[in-house]
Short mmCIF file of the C-alpha atoms (twelve columns), coordinates in Angstrom:
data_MODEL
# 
_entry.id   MODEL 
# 
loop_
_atom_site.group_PDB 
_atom_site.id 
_atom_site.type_symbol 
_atom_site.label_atom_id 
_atom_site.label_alt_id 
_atom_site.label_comp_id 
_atom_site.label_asym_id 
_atom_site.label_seq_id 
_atom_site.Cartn_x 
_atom_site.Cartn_y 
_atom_site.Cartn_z 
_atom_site.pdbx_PDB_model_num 
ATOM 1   C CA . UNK A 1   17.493 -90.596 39.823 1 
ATOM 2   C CA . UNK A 2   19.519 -87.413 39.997 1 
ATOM 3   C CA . UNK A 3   22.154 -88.892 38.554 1 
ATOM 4   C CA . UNK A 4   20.520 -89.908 35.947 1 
ATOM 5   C CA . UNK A 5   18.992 -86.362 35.356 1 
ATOM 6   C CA . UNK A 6   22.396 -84.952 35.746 1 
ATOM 7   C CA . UNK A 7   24.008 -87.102 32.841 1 
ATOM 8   C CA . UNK A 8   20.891 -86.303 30.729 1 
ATOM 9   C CA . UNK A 9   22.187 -82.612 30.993 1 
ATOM 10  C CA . UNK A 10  25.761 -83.117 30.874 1 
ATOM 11  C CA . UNK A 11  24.669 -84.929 27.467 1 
ATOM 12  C CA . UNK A 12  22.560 -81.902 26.022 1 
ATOM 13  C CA . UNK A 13  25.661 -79.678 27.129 1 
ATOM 14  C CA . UNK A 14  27.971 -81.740 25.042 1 
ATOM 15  C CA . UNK A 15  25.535 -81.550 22.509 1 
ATOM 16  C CA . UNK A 16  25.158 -77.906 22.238 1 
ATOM 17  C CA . UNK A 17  29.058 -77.759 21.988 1 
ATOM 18  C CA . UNK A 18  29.219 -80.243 19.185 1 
ATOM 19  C CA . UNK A 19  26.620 -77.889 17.118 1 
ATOM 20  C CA . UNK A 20  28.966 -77.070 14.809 1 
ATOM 21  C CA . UNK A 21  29.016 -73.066 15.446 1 
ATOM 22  C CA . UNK A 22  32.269 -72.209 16.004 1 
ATOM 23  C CA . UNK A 23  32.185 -70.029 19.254 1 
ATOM 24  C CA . UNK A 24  35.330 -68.868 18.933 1 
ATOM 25  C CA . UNK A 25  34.530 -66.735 16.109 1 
ATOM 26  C CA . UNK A 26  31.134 -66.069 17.384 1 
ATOM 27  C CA . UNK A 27  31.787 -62.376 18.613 1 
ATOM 28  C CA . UNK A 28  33.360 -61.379 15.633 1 
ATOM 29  C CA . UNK A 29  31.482 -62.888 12.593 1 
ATOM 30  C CA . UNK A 30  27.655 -63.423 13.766 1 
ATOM 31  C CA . UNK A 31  27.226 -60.410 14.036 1 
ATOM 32  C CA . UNK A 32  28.832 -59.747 10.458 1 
ATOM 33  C CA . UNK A 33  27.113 -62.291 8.178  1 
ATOM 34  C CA . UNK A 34  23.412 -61.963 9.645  1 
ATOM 35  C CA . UNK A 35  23.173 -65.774 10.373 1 
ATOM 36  C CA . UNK A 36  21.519 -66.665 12.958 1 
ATOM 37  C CA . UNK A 37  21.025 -69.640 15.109 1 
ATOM 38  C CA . UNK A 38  17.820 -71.868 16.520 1 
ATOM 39  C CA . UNK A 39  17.448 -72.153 19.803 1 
ATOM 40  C CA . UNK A 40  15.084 -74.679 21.543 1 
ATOM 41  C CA . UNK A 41  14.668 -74.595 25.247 1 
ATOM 42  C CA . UNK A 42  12.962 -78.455 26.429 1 
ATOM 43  C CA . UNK A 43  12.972 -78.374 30.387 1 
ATOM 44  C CA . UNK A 44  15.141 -75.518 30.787 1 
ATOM 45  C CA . UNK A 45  18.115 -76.975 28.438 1 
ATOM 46  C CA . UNK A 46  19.206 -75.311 25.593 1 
ATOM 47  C CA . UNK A 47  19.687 -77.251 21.871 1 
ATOM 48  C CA . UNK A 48  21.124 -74.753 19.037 1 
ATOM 49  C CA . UNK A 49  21.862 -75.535 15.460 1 
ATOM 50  C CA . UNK A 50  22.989 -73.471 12.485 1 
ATOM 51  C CA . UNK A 51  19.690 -71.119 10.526 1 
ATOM 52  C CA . UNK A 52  19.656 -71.631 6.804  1 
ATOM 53  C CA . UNK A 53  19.308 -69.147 4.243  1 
ATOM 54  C CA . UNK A 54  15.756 -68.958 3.354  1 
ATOM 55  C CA . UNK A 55  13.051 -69.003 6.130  1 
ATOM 56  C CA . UNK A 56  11.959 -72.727 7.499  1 
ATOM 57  C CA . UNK A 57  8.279  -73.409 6.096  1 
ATOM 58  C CA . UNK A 58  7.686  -75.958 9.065  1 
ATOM 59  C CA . UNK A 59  9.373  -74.135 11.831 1 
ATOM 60  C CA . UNK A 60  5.981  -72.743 12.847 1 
ATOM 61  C CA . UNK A 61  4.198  -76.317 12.635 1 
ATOM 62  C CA . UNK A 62  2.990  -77.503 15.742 1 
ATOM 63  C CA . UNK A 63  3.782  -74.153 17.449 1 
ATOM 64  C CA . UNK A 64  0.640  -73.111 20.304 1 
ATOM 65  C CA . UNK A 65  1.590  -69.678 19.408 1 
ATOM 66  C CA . UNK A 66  4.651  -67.711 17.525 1 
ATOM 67  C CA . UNK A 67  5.595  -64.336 18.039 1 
ATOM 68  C CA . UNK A 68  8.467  -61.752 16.193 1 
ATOM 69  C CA . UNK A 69  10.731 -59.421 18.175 1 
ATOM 70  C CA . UNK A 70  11.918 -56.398 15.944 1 
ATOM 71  C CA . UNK A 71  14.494 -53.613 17.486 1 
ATOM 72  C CA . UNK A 72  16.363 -50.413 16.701 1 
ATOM 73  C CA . UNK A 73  14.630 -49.314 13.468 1 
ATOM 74  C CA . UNK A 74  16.013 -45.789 14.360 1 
ATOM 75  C CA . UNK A 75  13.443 -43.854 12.167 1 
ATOM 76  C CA . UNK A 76  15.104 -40.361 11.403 1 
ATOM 77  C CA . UNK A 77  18.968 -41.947 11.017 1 
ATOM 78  C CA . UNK A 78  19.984 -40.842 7.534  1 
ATOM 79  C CA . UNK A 79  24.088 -40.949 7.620  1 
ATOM 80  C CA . UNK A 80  25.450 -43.484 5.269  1 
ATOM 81  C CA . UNK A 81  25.111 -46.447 7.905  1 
ATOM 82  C CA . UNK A 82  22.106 -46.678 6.070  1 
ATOM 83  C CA . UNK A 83  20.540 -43.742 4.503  1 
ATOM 84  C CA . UNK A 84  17.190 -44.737 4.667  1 
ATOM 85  C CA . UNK A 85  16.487 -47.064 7.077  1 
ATOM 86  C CA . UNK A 86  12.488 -46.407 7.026  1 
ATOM 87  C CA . UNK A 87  12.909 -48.943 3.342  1 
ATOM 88  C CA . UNK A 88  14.810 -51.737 5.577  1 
ATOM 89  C CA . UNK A 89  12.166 -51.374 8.223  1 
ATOM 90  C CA . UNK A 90  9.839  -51.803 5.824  1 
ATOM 91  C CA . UNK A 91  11.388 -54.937 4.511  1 
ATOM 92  C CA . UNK A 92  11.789 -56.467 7.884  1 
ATOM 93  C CA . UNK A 93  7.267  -56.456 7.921  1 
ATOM 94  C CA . UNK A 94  7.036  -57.721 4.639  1 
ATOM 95  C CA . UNK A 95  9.515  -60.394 5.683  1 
ATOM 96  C CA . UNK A 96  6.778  -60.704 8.834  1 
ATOM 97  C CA . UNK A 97  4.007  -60.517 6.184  1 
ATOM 98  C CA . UNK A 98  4.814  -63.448 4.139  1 
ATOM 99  C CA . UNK A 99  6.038  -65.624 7.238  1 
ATOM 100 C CA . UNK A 100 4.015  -68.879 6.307  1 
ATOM 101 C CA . UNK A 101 2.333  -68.801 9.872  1 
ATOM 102 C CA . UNK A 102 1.087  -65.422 11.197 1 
ATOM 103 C CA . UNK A 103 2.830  -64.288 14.468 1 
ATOM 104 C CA . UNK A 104 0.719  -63.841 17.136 1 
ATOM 105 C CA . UNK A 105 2.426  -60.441 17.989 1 
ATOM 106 C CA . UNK A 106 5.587  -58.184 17.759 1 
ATOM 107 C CA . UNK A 107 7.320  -57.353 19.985 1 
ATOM 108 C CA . UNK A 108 9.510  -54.079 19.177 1 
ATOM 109 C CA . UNK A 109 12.542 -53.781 22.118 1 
ATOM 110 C CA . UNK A 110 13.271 -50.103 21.476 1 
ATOM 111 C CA . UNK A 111 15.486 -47.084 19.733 1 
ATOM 112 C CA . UNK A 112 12.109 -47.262 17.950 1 
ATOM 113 C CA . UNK A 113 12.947 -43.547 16.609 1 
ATOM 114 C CA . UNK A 114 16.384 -41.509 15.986 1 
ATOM 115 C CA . UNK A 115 15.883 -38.389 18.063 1 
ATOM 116 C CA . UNK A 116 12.343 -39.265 19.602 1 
ATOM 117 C CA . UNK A 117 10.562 -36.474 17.268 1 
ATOM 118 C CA . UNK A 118 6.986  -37.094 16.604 1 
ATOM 119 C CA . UNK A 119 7.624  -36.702 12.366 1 
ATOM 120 C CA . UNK A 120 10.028 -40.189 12.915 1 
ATOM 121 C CA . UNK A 121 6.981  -41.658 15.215 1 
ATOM 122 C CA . UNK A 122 4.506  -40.975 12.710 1 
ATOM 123 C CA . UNK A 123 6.877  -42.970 10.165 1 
ATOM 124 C CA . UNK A 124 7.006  -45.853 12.651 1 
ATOM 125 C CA . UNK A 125 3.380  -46.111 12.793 1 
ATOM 126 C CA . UNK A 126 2.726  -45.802 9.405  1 
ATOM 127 C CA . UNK A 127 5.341  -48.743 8.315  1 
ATOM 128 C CA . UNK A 128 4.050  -50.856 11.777 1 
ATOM 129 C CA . UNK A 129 -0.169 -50.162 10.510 1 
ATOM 130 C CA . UNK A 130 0.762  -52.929 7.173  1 
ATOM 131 C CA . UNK A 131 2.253  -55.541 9.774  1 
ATOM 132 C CA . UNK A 132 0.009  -58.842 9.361  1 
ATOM 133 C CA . UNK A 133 0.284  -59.034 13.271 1 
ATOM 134 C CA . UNK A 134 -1.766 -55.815 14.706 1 
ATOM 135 C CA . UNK A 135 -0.714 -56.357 18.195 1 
ATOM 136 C CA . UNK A 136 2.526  -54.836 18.692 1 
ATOM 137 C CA . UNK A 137 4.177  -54.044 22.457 1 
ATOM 138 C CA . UNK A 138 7.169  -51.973 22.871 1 
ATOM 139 C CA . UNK A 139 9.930  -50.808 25.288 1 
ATOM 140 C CA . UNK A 140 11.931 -47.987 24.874 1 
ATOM 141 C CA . UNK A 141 15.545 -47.312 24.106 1 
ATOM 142 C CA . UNK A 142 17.414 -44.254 25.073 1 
ATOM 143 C CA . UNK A 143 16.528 -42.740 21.732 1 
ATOM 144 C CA . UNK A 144 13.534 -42.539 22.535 1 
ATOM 145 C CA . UNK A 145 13.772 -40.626 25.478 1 
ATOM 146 C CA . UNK A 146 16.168 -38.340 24.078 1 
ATOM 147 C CA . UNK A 147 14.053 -34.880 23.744 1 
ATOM 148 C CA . UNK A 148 11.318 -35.110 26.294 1 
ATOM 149 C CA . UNK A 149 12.322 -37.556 28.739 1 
ATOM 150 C CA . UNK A 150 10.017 -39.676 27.221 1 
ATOM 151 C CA . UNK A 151 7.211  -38.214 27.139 1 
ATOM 152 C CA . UNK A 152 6.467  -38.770 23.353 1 
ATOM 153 C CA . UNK A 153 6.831  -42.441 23.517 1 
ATOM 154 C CA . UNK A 154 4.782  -42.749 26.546 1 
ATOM 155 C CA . UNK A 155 1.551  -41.304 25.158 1 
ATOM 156 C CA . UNK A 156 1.844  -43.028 21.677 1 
ATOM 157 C CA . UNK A 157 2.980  -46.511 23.187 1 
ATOM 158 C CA . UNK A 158 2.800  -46.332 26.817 1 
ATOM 159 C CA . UNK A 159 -1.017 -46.578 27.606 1 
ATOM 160 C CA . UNK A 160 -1.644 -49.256 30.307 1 
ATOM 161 C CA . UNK A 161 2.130  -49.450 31.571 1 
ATOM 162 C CA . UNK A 162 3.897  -48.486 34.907 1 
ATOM 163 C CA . UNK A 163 6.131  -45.968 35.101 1 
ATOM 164 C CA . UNK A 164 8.932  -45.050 32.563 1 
ATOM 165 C CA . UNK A 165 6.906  -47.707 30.547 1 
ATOM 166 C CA . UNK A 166 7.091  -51.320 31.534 1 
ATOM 167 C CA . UNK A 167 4.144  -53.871 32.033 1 
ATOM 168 C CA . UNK A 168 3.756  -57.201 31.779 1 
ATOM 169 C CA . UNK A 169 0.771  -59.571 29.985 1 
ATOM 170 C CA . UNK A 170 0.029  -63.305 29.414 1 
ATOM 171 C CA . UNK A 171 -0.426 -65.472 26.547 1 
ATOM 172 C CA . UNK A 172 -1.160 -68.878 25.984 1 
ATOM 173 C CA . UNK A 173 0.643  -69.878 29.400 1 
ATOM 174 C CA . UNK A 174 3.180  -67.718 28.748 1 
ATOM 175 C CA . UNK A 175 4.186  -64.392 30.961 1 
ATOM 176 C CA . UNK A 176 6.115  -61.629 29.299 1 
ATOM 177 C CA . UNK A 177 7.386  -58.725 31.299 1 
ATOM 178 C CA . UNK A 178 8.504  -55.625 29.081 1 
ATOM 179 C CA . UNK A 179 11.528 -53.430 31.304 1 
ATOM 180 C CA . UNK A 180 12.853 -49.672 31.030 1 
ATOM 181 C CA . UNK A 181 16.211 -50.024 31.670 1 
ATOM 182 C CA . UNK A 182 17.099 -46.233 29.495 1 
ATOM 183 C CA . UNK A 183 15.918 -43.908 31.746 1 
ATOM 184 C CA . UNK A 184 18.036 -41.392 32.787 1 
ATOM 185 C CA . UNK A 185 20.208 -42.925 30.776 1 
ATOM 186 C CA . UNK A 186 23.784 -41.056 30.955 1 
ATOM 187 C CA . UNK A 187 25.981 -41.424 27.376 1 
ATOM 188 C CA . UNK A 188 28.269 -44.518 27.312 1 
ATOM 189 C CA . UNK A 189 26.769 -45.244 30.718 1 
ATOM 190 C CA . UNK A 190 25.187 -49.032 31.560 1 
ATOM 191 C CA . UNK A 191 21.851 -49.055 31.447 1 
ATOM 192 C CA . UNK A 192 19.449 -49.537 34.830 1 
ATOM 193 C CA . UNK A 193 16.267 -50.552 36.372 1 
ATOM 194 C CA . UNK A 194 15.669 -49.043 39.460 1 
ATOM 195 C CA . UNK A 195 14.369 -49.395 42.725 1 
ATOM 196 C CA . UNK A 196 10.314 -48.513 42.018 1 
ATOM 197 C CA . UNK A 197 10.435 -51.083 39.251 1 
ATOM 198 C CA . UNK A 198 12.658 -54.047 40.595 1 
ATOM 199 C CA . UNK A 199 9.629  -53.737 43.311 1 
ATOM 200 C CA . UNK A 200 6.939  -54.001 40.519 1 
ATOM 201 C CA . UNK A 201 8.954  -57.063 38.643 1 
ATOM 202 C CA . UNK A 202 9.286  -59.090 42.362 1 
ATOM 203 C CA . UNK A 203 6.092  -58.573 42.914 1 
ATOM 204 C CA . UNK A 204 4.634  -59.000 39.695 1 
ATOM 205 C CA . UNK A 205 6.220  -62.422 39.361 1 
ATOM 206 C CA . UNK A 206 5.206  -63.519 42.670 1 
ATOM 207 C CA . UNK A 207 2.707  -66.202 43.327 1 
ATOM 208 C CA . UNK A 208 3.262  -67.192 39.262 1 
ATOM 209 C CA . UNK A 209 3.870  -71.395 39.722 1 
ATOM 210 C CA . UNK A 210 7.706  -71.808 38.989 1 
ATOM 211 C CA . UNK A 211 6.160  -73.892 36.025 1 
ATOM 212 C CA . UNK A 212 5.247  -71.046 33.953 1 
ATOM 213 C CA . UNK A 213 7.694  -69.510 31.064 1 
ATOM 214 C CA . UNK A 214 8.715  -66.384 31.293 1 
ATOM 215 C CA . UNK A 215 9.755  -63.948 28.854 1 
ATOM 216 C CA . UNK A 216 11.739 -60.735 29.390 1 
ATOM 217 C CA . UNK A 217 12.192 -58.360 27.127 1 
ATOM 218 C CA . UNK A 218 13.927 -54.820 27.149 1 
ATOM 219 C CA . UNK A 219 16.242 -52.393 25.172 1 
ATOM 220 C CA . UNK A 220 19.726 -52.762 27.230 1 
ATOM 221 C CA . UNK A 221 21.774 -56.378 27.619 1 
ATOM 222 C CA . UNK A 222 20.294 -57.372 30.906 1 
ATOM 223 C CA . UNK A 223 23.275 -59.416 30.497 1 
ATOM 224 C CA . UNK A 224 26.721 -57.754 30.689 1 
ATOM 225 C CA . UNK A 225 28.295 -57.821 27.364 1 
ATOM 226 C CA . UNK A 226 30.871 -55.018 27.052 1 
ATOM 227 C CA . UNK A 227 30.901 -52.274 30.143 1 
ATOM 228 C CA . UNK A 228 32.966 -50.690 28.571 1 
ATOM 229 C CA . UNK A 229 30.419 -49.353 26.049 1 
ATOM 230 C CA . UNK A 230 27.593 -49.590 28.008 1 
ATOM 231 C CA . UNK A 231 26.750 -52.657 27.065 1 
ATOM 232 C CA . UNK A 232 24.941 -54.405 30.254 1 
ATOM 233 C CA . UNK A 233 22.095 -53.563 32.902 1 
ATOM 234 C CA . UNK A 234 23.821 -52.230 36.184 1 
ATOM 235 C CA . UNK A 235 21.383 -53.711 38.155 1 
ATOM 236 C CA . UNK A 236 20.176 -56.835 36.502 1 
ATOM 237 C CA . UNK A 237 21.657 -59.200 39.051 1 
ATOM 238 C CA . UNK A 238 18.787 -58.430 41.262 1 
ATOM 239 C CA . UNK A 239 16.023 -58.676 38.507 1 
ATOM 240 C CA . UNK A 240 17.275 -62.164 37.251 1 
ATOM 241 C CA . UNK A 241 17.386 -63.179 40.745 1 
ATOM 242 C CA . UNK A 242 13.358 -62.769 41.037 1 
ATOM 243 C CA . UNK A 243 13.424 -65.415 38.207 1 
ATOM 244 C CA . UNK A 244 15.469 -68.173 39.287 1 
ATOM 245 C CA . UNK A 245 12.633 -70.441 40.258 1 
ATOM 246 C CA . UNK A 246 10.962 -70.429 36.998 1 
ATOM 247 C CA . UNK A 247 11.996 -73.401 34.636 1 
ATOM 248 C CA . UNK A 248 11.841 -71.561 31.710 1 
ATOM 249 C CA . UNK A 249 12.973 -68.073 31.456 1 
ATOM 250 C CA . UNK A 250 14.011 -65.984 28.121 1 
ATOM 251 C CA . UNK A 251 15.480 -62.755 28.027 1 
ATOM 252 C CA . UNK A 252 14.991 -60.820 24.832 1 
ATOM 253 C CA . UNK A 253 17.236 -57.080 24.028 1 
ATOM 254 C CA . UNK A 254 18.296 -55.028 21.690 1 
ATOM 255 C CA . UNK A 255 20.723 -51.997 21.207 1 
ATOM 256 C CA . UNK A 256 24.068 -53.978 20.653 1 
ATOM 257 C CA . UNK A 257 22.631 -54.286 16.980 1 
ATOM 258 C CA . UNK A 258 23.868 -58.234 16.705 1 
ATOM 259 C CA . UNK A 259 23.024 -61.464 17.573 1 
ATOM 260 C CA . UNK A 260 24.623 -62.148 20.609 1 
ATOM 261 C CA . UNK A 261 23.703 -65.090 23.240 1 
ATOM 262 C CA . UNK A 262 23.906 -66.782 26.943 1 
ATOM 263 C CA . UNK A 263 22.635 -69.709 28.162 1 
ATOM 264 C CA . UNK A 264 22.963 -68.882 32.414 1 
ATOM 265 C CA . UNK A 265 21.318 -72.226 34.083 1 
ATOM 266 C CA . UNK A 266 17.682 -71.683 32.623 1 
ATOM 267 C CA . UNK A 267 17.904 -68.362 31.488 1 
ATOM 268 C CA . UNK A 268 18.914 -68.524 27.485 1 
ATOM 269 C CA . UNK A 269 19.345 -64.530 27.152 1 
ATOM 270 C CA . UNK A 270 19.288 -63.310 23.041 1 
ATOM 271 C CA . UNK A 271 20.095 -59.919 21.865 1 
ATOM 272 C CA . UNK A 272 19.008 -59.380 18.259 1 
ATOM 273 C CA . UNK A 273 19.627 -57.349 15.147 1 
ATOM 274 C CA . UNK A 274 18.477 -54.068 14.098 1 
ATOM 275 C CA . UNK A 275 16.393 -53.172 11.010 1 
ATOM 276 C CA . UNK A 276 18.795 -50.169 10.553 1 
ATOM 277 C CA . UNK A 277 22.662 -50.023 10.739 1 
ATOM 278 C CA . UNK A 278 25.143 -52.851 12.057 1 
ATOM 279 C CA . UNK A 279 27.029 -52.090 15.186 1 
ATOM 280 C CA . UNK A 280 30.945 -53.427 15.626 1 
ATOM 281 C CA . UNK A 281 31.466 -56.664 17.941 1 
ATOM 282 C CA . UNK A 282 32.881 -55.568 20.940 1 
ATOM 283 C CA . UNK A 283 35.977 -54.011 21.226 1 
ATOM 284 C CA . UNK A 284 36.709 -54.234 17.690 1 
ATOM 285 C CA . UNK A 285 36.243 -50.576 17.355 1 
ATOM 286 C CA . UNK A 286 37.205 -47.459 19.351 1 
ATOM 287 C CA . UNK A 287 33.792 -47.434 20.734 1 
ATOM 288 C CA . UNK A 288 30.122 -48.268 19.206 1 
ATOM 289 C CA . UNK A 289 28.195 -46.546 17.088 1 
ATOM 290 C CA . UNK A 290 26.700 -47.446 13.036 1 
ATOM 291 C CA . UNK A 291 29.126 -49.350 11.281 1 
ATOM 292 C CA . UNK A 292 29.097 -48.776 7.284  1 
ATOM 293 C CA . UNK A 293 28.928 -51.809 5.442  1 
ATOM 294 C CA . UNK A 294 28.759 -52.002 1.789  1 
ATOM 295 C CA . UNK A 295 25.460 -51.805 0.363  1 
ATOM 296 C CA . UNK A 296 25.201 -54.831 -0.967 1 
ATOM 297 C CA . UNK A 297 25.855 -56.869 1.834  1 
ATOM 298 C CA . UNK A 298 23.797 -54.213 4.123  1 
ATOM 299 C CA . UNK A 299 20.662 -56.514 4.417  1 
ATOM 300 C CA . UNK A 300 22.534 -59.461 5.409  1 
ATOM 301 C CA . UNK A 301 23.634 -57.705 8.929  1 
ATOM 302 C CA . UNK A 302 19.854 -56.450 9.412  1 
ATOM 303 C CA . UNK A 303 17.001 -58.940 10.395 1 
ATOM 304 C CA . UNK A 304 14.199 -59.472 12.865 1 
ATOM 305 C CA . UNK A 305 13.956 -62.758 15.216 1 
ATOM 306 C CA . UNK A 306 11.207 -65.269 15.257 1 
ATOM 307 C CA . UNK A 307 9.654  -67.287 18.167 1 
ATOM 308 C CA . UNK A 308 7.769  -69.787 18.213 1 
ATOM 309 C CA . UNK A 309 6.551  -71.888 21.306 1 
ATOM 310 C CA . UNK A 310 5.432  -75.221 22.289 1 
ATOM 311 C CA . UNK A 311 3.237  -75.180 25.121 1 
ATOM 312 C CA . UNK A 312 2.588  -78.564 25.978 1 
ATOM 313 C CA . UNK A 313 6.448  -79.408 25.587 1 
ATOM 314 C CA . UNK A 314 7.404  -75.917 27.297 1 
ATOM 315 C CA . UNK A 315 9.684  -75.773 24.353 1 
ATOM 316 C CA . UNK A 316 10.552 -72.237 22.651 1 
ATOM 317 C CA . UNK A 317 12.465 -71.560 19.690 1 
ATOM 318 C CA . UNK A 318 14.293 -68.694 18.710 1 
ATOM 319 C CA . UNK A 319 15.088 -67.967 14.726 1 
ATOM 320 C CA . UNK A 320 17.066 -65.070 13.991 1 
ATOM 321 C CA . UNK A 321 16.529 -64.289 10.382 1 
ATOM 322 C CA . UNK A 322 18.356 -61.741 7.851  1 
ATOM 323 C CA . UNK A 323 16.531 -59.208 5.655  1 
ATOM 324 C CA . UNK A 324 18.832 -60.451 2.645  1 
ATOM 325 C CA . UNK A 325 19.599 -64.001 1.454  1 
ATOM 326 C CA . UNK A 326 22.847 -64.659 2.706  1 
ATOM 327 C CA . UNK A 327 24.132 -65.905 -0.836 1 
ATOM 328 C CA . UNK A 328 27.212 -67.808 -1.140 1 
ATOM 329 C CA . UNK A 329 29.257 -65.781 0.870  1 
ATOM 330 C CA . UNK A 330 31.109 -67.617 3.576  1 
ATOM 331 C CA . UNK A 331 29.640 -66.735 7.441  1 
ATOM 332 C CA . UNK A 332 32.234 -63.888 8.481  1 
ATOM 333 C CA . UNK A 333 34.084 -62.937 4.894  1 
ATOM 334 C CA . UNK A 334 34.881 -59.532 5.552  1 
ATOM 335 C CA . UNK A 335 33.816 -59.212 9.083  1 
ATOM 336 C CA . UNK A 336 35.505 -56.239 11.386 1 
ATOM 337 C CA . UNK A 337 38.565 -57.488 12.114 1 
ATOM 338 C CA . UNK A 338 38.297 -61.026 10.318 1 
ATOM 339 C CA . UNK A 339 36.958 -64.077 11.981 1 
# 
């Protein structure tokens, strides 16, 4: 009988490598031509194929519930990156709005403001009030914490939560954990969770049945992607550890500004795009920071990601999804440093 199980997996493995998405070039030009993939988790193993243009009419059919993670809208940026990224922010909700099944929720994974001011909050909340989804839960990234330690953020968005601002809630059979992992956060440095709230998370996930999905969300990789720029969770070895029974585990970030993914056992980690300014693929730049594209092609390297989940098949799909039709251009034409 194992055996059996075992080829079933070694089958879905060679599967996922015959996907046609050509890895090799995956660091470089994914992150460049705002395509995205599909990823659909059935018993813990991981199918992906290739996300077309427009947005799939029937990818919500027969979903329990779906739900939209949005990240680094960096309200306040204004250097030619994107000079005003409160417009592309904008047109990452009415790409929510006109979704042809209304998300249950957003989820927003941080860098929610530029210099955490309370002007570039007020134009967050503003654009976030014409969402079609009304719930929204957020983390925060280290701009948001940039003035105040936080203290902003945490009494607009931070009623209810523990700490620097994480918390945890259910839906539909489904347990989502939101993580700080910017506090104290030092410039280039990796990011971190603590002691006081790798307590909370082990306890908070105890006594769950090892049945239940789990979704983790927060600003930082709680993968490592690139040390060098910061790009990883310093102590995420000992978080993921506290979800190694579960069957189904998801890890959603933000702050690398590209689609980036991992599929660890049955942990499919996903870092998404921002509704501001493109970031370079690792170590194709002297460090990070907002890439300028032309504008033109700036929508295609912006988006939002789409979930949508099957309860009774304990199957969830991610969609990452442009906020400009991808045209005819080739995936990668131009990318930093080719493809």
């Amino acid at each position: 009988m194992l055996g059996k199980k075992q080829d079933l997996i070694d089958q879905k493995l060679q599967d996922l490598n015959n996907d046609g998405v050509d890895r090799r070039g995956f660091l470089k030009c994914m992150a460049w031509a705002g395509t995205g993939l599909v990823w659909t988790l059935s018993g813990g193993i991981p199918v992906s194929r290739a996300f077309a243009k427009s947005h799939d009419r029937s990818a919500g059919k027969g979903a329990d519930f779906s739900f939209v993670q949005i990240s680094d809208s960096h309200i306040g940026f204004n250097k030619p990156a994107n000079p005003d990224v409160t417009a592309t922010l904008q047109t990452a909700i009415n790409k929510i709005n006109a979704m042809p099944h209304k998300p249950d929720f957003i989820i927003h994974t941080g860098d929610l403001s530029q210099l955490s001011k309370p002007s570039e909050f007020d134009t967050l909340d503003q654009v976030l009030r014409g969402a079609s989804a009304k719930q929204i839960y957020f983390v925060p990234g280290e701009h948001d914490m940039l003035t105040d330690n936080g203290e902003q953020y945490l009494k607009r968005y931070g009623k209810g939560t523990k700490g620097t601002g994480w918390s945890s809630f259910d839906h539909k059979g489904v347990h989502f954990v939101g993580l700080v992992n910017v506090a104290n956060l030092k410039a280039g440095g990796m990011g971190s969770l603590g002691h006081e709230q790798l307590e909370w998370l082990e306890d908070d996930l105890k006594g769950r049945s090892a049945s239940t999905p789990i979704v983790l969300y927060a600003h930082i990789p709680l993968w490592n992607i690139y040390p060098d720029w910061g790009w990883g969770t310093d102590d995420s070895e000992q978080a993921l550890s506290y979800v190694k029974r579960f069957g189904s585990v998801t890890v959603l970030n933000g702050h690398i500004h590209q689609i980036m993914q991992k599929i660890e056992g049955k942990v499919s980690f996903h870092t998404a795009m921002s509704t501001a300014f493109p970031q370079p693929a690792p170590g194709t730049a002297p460090s990070a920071g907002p890439m300028k594209v032309p504008a033109d092609q700036l929508q295609r390297v912006l988006g939002i990601t789409d979930v949508n989940y099957l309860v009774s098949g304990r199957s969830l799909a991610v969609v990452d999804s442009p906020l400009g039709d991808l045209g005819s251009s080739a995936p990668g034409d131009g990318g930093p440093g080719g493809s």
